[in-house]
C-alpha positions in Angstrom: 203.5 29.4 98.2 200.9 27.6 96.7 201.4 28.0 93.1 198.9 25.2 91.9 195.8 27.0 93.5 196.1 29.7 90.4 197.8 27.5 87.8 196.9 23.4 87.9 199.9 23.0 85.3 202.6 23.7 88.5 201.5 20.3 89.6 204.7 17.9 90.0 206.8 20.6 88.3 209.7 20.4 90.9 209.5 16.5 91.9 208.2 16.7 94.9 204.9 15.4 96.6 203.0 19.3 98.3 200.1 19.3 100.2 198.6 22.6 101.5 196.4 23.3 103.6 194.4 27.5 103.4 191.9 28.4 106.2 190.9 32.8 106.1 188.0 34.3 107.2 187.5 37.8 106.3 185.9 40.8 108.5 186.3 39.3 112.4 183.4 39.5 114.6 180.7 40.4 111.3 178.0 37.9 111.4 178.2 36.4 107.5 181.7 37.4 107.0 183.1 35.4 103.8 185.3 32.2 105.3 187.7 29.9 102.9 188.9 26.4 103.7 191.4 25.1 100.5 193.0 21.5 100.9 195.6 20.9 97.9 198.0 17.8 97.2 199.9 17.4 93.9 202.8 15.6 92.7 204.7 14.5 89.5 204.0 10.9 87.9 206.9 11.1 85.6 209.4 13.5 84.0 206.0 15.1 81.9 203.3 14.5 83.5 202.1 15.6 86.9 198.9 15.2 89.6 197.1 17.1 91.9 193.7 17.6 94.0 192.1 20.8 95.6 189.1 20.4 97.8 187.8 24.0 98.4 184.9 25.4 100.5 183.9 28.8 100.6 181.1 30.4 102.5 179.6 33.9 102.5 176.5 34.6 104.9 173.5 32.5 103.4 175.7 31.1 100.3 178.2 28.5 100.4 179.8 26.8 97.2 181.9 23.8 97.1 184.3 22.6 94.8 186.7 19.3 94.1 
């Protein structure tokens, strides 16, 4: 589960280096149907402190958004 997606602060938090990687599309065969893409890496620095990055794309009919 991708626990840094709803809460940046679970980045690093058990020592490890995550990536995930989130593709849905919503409403099969409807022209417009909303479509995600998510691309997440995180990772602690140190004891306190961790990284992460979430590349995310979502598109619905004529409107798309973007977001790093």
């Amino acid at each position: 589960m991708n626990n840094t997606s709803f809460v940046p602060a679970w980045s690093g938090y058990n020592g490890n280096i995550e990536s995930f990687l989130t593709y849905r599309q919503s409403w099969l065969g409807v022209a417009g149907a909303p479509k995600l893409g998510m691309f997440n890496i995180n990772g602690a620095l140190n004891d306190n402190m961790g990284l992460g990055f979430l590349l995310r794309t979502e598109k619905t009919g004529n409107f798309s958004q973007n977001y790093v």
